[in-house]
Structure formats: C-alpha cells, structure tokens
C-alpha positions as CSV (number, residue, x, y, z in Angstrom):
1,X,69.9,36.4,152.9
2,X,72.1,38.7,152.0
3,X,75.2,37.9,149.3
4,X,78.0,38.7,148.2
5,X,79.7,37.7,144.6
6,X,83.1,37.2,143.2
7,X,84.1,37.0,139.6
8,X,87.8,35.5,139.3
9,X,90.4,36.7,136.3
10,X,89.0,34.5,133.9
11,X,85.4,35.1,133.7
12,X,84.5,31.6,135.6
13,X,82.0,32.0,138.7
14,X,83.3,30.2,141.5
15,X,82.1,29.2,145.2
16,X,78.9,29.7,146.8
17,X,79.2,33.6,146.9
18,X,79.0,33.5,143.3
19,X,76.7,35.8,141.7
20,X,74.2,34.1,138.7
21,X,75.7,35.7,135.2
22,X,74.5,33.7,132.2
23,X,77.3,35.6,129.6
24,X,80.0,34.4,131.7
25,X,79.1,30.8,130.6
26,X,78.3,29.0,134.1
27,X,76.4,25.8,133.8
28,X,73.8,26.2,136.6
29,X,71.5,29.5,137.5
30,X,72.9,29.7,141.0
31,X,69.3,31.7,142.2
32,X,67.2,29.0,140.9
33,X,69.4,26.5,142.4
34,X,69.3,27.9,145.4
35,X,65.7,28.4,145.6
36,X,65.2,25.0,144.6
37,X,67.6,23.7,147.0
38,X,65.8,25.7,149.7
39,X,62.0,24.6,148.8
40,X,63.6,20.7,149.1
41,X,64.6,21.2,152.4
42,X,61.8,23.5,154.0
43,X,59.6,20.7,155.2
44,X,61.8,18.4,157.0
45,X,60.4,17.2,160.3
46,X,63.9,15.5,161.4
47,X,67.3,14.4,160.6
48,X,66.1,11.6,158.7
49,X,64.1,13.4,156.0
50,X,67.4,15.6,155.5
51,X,69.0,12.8,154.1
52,X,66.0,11.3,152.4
53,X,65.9,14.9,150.0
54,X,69.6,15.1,149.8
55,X,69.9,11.8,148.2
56,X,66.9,12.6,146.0
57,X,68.6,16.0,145.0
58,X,72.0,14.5,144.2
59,X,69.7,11.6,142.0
60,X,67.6,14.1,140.1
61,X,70.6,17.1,140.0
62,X,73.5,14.2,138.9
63,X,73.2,11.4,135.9
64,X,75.0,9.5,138.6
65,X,74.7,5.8,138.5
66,X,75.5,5.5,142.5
67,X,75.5,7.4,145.4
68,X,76.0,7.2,148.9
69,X,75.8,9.3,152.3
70,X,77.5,8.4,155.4
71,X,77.6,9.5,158.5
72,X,79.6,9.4,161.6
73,X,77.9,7.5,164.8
74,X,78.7,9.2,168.5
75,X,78.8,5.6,169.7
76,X,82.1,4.7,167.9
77,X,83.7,7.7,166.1
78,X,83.3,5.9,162.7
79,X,81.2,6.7,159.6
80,X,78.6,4.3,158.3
81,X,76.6,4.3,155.1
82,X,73.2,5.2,155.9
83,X,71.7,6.0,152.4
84,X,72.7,4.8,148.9
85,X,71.3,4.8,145.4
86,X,71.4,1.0,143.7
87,X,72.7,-0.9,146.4
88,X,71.7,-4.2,148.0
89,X,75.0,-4.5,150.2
90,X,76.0,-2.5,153.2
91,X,79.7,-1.6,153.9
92,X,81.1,-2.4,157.0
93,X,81.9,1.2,158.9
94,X,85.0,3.2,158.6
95,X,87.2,4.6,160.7
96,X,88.8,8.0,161.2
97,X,92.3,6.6,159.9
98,X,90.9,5.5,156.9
99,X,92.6,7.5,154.2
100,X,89.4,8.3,152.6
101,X,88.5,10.4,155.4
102,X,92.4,11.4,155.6
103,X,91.5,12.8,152.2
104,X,88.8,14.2,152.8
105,X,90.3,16.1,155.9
106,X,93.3,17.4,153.5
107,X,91.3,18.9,150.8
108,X,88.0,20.3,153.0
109,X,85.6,20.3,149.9
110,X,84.5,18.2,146.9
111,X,87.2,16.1,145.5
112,X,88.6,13.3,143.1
113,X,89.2,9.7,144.1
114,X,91.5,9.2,141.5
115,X,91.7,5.9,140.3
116,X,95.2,5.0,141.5
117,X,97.0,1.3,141.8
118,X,99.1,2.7,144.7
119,X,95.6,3.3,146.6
120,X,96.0,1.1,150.1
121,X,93.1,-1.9,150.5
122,X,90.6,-0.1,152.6
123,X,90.4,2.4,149.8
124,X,90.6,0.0,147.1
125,X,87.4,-1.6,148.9
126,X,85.4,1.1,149.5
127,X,85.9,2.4,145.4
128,X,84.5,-1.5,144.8
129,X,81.5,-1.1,147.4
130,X,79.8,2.4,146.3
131,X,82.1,3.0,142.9
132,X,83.2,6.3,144.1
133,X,84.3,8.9,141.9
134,X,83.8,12.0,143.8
135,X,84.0,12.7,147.6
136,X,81.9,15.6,149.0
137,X,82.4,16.1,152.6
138,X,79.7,17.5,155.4
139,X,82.2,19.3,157.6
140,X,82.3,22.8,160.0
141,X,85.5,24.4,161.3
142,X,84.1,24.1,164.8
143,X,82.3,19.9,164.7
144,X,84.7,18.4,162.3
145,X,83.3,16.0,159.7
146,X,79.9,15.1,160.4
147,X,79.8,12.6,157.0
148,X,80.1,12.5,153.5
149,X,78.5,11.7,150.5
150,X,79.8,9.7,147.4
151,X,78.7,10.0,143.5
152,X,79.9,7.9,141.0
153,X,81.1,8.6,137.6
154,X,77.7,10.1,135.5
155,X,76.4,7.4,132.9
156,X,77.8,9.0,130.0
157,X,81.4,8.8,131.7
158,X,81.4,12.7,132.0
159,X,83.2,14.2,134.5
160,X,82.7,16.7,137.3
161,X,84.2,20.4,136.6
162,X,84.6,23.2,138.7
163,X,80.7,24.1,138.5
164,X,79.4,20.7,139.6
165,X,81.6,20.8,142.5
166,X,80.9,25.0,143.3
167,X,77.2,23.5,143.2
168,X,78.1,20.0,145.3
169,X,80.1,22.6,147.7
170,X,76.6,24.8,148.2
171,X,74.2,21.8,148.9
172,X,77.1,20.3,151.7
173,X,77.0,23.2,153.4
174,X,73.3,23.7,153.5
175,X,72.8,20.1,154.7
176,X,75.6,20.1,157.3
177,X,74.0,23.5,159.1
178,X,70.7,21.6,158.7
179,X,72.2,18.4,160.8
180,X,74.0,20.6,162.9
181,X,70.3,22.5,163.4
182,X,68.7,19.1,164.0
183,X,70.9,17.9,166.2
184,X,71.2,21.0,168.5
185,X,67.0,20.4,168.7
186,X,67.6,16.5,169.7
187,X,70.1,17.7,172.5
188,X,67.5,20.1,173.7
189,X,64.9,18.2,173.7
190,X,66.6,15.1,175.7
191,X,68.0,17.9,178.0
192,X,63.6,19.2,178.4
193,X,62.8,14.9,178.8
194,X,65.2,15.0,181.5
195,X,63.9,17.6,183.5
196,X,60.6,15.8,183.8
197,X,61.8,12.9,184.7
198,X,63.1,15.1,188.1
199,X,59.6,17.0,187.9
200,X,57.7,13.9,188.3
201,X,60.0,11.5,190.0
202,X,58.1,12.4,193.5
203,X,54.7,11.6,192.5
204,X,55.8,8.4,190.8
205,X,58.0,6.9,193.8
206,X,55.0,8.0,196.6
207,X,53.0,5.5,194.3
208,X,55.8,3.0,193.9
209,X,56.0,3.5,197.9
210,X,52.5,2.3,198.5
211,X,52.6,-0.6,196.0
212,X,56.0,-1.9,197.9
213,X,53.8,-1.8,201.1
214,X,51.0,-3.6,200.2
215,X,53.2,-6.4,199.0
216,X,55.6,-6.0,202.4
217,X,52.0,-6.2,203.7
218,X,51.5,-9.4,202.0
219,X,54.4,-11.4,202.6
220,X,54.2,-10.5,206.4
221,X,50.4,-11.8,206.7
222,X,51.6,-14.7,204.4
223,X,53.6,-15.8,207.5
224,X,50.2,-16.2,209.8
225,X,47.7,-17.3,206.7
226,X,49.7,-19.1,204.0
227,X,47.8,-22.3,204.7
228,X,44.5,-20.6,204.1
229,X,43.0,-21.4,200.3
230,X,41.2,-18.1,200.5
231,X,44.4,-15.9,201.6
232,X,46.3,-17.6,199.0
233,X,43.5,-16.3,195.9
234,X,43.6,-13.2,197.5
235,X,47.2,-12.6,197.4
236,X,47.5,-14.0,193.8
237,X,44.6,-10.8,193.0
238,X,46.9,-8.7,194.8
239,X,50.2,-9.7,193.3
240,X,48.5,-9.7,189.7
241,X,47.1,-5.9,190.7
242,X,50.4,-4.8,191.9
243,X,52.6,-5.8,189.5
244,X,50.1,-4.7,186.7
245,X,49.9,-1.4,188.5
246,X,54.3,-0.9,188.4
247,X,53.8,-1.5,184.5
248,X,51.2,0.8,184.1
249,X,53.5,3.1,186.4
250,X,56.6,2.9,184.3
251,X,55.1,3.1,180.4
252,X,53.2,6.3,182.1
253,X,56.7,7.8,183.0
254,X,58.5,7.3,179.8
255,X,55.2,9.2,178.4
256,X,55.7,11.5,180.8
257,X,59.1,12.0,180.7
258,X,60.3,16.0,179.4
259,X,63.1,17.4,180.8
260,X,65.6,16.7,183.7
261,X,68.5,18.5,185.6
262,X,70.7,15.1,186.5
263,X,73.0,17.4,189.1
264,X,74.1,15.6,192.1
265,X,76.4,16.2,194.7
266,X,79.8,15.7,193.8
267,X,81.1,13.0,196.3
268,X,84.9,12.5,194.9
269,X,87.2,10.4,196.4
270,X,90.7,8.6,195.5
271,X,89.4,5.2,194.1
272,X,91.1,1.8,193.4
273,X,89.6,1.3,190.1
274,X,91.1,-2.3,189.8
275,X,89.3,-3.0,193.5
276,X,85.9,-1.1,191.7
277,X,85.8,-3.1,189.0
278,X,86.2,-6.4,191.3
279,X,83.7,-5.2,193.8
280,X,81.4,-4.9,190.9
281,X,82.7,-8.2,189.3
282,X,82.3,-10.3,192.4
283,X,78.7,-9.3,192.9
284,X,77.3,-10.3,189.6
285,X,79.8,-13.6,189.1
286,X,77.5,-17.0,189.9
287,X,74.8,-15.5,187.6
288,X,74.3,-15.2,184.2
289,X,77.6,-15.1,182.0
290,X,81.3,-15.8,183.1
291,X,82.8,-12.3,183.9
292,X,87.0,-12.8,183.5
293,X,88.8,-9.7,184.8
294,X,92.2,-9.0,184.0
295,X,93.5,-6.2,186.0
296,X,96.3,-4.4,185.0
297,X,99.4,-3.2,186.8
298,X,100.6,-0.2,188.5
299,X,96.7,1.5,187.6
300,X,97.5,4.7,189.6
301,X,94.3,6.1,191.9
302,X,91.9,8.1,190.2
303,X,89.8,11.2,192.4
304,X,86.0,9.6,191.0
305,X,82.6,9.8,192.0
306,X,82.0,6.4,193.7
307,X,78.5,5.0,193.3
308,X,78.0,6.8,189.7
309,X,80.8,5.1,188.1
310,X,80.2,1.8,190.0
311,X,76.4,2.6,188.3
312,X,77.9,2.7,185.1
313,X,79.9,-0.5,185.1
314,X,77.0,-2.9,186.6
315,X,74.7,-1.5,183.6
316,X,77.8,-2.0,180.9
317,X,78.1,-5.4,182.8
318,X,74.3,-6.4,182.6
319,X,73.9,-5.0,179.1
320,X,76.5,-7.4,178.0
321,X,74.9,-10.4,180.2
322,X,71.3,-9.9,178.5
323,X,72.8,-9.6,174.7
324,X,74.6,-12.8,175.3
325,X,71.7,-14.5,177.0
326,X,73.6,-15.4,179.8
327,X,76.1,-18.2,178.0
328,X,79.4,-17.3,177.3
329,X,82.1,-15.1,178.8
330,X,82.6,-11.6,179.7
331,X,86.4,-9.9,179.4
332,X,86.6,-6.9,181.6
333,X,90.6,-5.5,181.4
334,X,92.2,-2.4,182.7
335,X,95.3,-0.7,181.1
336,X,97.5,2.3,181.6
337,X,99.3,4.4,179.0
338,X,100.9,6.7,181.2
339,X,98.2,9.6,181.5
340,X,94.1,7.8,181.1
341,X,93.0,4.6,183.5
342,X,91.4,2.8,180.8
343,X,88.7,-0.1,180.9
344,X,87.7,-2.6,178.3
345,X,84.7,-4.9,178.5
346,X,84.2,-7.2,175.8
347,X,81.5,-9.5,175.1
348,X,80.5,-12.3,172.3
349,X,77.1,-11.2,172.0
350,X,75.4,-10.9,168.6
351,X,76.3,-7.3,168.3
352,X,74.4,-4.1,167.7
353,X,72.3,-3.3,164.6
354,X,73.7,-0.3,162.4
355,X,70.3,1.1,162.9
356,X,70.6,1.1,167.0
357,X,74.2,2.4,166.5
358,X,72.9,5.6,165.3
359,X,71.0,6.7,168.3
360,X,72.7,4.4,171.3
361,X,73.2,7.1,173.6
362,X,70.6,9.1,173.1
363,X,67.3,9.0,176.1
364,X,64.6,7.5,175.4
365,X,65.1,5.0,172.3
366,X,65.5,1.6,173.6
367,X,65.3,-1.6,172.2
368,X,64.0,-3.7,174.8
369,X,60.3,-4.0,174.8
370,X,59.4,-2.3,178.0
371,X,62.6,-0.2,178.5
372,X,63.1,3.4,179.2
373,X,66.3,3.8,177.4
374,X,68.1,5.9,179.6
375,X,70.9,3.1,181.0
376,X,73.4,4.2,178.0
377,X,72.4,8.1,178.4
378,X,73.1,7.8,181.9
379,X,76.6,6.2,181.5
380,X,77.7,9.1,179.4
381,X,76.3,11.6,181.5
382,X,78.1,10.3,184.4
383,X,81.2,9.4,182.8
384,X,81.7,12.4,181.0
385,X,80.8,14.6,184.3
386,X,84.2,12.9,186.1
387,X,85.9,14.2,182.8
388,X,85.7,10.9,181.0
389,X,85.0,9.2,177.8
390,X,82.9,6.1,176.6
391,X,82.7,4.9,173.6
392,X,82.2,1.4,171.9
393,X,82.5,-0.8,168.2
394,X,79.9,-3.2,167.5
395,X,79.5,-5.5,164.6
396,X,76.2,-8.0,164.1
397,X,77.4,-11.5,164.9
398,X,80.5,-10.0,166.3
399,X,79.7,-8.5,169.6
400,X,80.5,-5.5,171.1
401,X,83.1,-3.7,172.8
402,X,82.8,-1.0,175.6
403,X,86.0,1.0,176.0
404,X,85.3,3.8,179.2
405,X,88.6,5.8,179.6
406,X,89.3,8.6,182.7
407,X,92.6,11.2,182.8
408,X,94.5,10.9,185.7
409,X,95.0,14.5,186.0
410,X,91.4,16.3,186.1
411,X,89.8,19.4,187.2
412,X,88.3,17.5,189.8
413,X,91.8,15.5,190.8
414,X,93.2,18.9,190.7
415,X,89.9,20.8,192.9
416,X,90.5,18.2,195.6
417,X,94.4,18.5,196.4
C-alpha cells in the first residue's frame, strides 16, 4: 500500500498518513502498528471474528478497564452492544436520536465524553452502563455509522492524547472497511442461495407433485375401503412415508439452496390498503390470536403489487400468532402523514433475542426448528421492490413491533399514470 505522510508545524505526527519518525517524539511506531494491526485481522473467516480481535486489540493496545463495541441492527436502525470487556449486564439498544450518536455524528472521529452534569438521562445512563470515556466511531461517508466502540478511562487515570486517538482513528477505519467487506460477501452470497432456490424449484415441486397424488390417491380410495382393517394399515404406511418423504424434501432444499433471481412480473394496481389489510384480517380471525384492526382515515390508494404485499402481511400476521402462542391480541393500525401509507402491527409476544436481531432479515437463519428462514427475507424483498420500507423494535418480554411503510408517490405510481 502505498502512503503518503504529513508532518504538521509543530513537529507532532498526526492522522493515519502519518509517516513513523522516532525524533519527532510520537508514542507508537506507526509501521509496526500497522503490521500488527494487519496480521490480527488476516485470518477472519466472518464478521464475528472481526469483532472478536478488535476487542482483543483495544484490551492488549489500551490499560482500559472497560470496553465496548456496538453495532447498528438492519432490523431496527438502532445500535446494540454486542461485545464488551468486564461486563455481566447488557444495555438495552440505542437509538439514532440518542445524543451519543448525535455526538458521534458531529465530530466524525475519536472523541471525549466529557463528564458533564448538563448531559441528558440517556447519556447519563449509558456513561453508568459501559463507563465511557472515549467514543470511537466505525463510520464511511457513503453507509453512515455502522457502530462504535467505547474505552473507559486507563487504570492509572491517564488520558487519551492526540496519538492514542491518531492510532484509535487507524484501527476504526480498518475494521469498518473489513465489515463493510464482510457484509458485501453476506449479500452476495444470499443473492447466489437465492438463485438456487429458482434452479432447483422444478425438480423439488415435480416430487412434491407426486407425493400430493398419492395422498389425493388415498383419500379418494378411502371413500370405497375405509372400513377395511387392512386398507387402513396401509394408508397409515403411506401417510408415515409421505409425510417423512416432504421432510426429507424440505431439509434437502435448504441444503440445497445457492442463489436465486426473485423477479416476477410486475402486476401493479390502485389498492385499498385499509380493504388489504381486512381481507387479510378476516381470513385469519377465528384462529389463533385476536387480530384488532384500526383503520385509519382518509388512507389515499396506493399503485401496489397485490398478492406480494398481501404475502407479506399474512406472514407478519402469522409470525406474530406463533410468538404469542396463539393467546392474546394482535393490533394492526394504519396511518397517514401526508406523503407514506403506513402500517403498524403490534403484538405481546415475548420479543426477539438480541442475538436474532442481528441477522432477522437475512435468508437462511431461522429460529424455528425446521424452518427455511426466508419468510422475513422475503418481506423485505417484496416490500422494498414496491419502493417501501420495513422495519421493526423488539424487546425480550416486551414484544415486538412491525412498522411496513409505502410513498404515495413512486416510480411505479408514477410508470402507471
């Protein structure tokens, strides 16, 4: 890699482009450091070994007595904690308005959390939770703040000067390109599971095809033989075969499963989304949970694709029924703001783990025993391809909220007039 160096007016070596010059009286040999730095890194298999070594650097490199790495979850839009030195408890999330993050959007690099009694509560807090002394954000011009990390005062009560944080401003922006790496891989590769899915799809429904027949077959012959002890053994060995045989069939297409091109043909239409959402509503009420819709007023049309977003509320719907085990109630409501058709669905289920939040709309990663995981993937997909957004905030024993939100005026709205 090639460099370039700046030395500023008085002799201090500043920045990442700074060359190595022992006279001028820097604190760290920025070529060792770097090498160093590079050797930690160079056999991470995924995103979570990145922060494994960059909490281990910031331990060995700083006499820190705490330190903590967040990062922000697609699902939500806010940061959680998701490594930390000497620490039992785990902060609840943050969101973008929290003037931490305001902070850390002002000043762009490493900075001071001064110790301040004008400092609002949700600061105040977070200094309690992780003793924060210094805030070291993971952020590009083009993706925004990816996360930060936290260190605490050192044990000797030393503080950080402008070579600690020329060194904590190196390491940030190595391990922000490395997430930013990683995560471009992770896209990739759910875009190549994808396309397998389509690839084998044929194969897989001609054998779902035959299994559905044979028990068509069944039920049909079950009208002449029912009575007959021996037809009824042999249709329990049938059933047990069939059904067996769907299992098998579906754990051998999430193996399978590679790479998929999810384009379909773009049936838009002016839809009633109250009128969707009661459609939907009124075909899933009398089992399972309680769904309560309150429809807002004066919820202009919206140019949509049907049966995809129909698709997308049943499985928000469903998700909600299953996490509350089918007691309860389920708060669907619909607002306008004067530009987005909006939709909140709100359940009292037990909530999503932090560790699920991380990867909820990513294919492939479910947490039911025999699912696919690609109900969530799906809704994005299909939301975001009528120019949409979905998003939701989950808490463990708090439940979870699904807000889905469409512009009135779209490229498609506008493609159909």
């Amino acid at each position: 890699m090639d460099e370039e160096f700046l030395v500023n007016s008085d002799l201090r070596v500043t920045g990442w482009n700074a060359r190595t010059i022992p006279f001028l009286g820097t604190k760290y040999d920025y070529r060792q450091k770097w090498l160093e730095i590079t050797e930690v890194f160079s056999a991470c298999q995924d995103l979570h070994e990145i922060y494994d070594r960059f909490l281990e650097w910031l331990s060995q490199t700083f006499d820190a007595s705490r330190i903590t790495i967040w990062k922000r979850f697609n699902a939500d839009g806010r940061f959680y904690q998701i490594r930390s030195t000497n620490s039992d408890d785990q902060p609840l999330p943050i969101a973008g308005t929290h003037s931490l993050v305001q902070g850390i959007l002002a000043n762009k690099g490493p900075f001071r959390i001064d110790e301040d009694d004008n400092q609002d509560d949700g600061l105040r807090e977070l200094r309690q939770n992780t003793q924060a002394y210094i805030c070291v954000p993971l952020i590009t011009t083009q993706d925004g703040l990816l996360g930060f990390c936290t260190l605490s005062k050192e044990f000797d009560d030393r503080t950080y000067d402008d070579d600690d944080c020329d060194l904590l401003r190196v390491i940030a922006h190595h391990v922000t390109m490395l997430m930013l790496q990683f995560q471009l891989v992770e896209e990739w590769s759910a875009r190549a599971k994808w396309e397998a899915v389509h690839k084998f799809s044929g194969f897989y429904l001609h054998d779902l095809k035959n299994l559905a027949s044979s028990l068509s077959l069944v039920v049909q012959n079950a009208e002449r033989y029912g009575d007959d002890p021996d037809f009824q053994s042999s249709v329990l060995r049938t059933v047990r075969h069939t059904s067996q045989r769907i299992i098998d069939l579906m754990a051998k297409l999430a193996d399978d499963c590679k790479d998929f091109d999810t384009g379909r043909e773009r049936n838009i239409q002016a839809l009633d989304f109250n009128m969707l959402i009661h459609e939907t509503v009124e075909a899933l009420n009398g089992e399972g949970c309680q769904i309560i819709f309150h429809s807002g007023e004066a919820i202009p049309s919206l140019q949509l694709q049907r049966e995809p977003i129909k698709q997308v509320l049943l499985n928000v719907i469903l998700n909600a029924q299953q996490a509350m085990n089918g007691k309860g109630a389920i708060h669907i409501t619909t607002t306008y703001d004067g530009h987005h058709v909006a939709v909140e669905i709100v359940d009292t289920g037990p909530g999503i783990p932090i560790a699920r939040m991380e990867s909820l709309f990513q294919p492939f990663k479910s947490s039911k025993e025999n699912g696919l995981g690609v109900g969530l993937f799906q809704c994005k997909h299909m939301v975001e391809e009528n120019h949409g957004q979905i998003h939701l905030e989950s808490q463990e024993g708090h439940g979870t909220t699904v807000f889905i939100s469409f512009p009135v005026e779209t490229s498609i709205s506008k493609g159909n007039k």
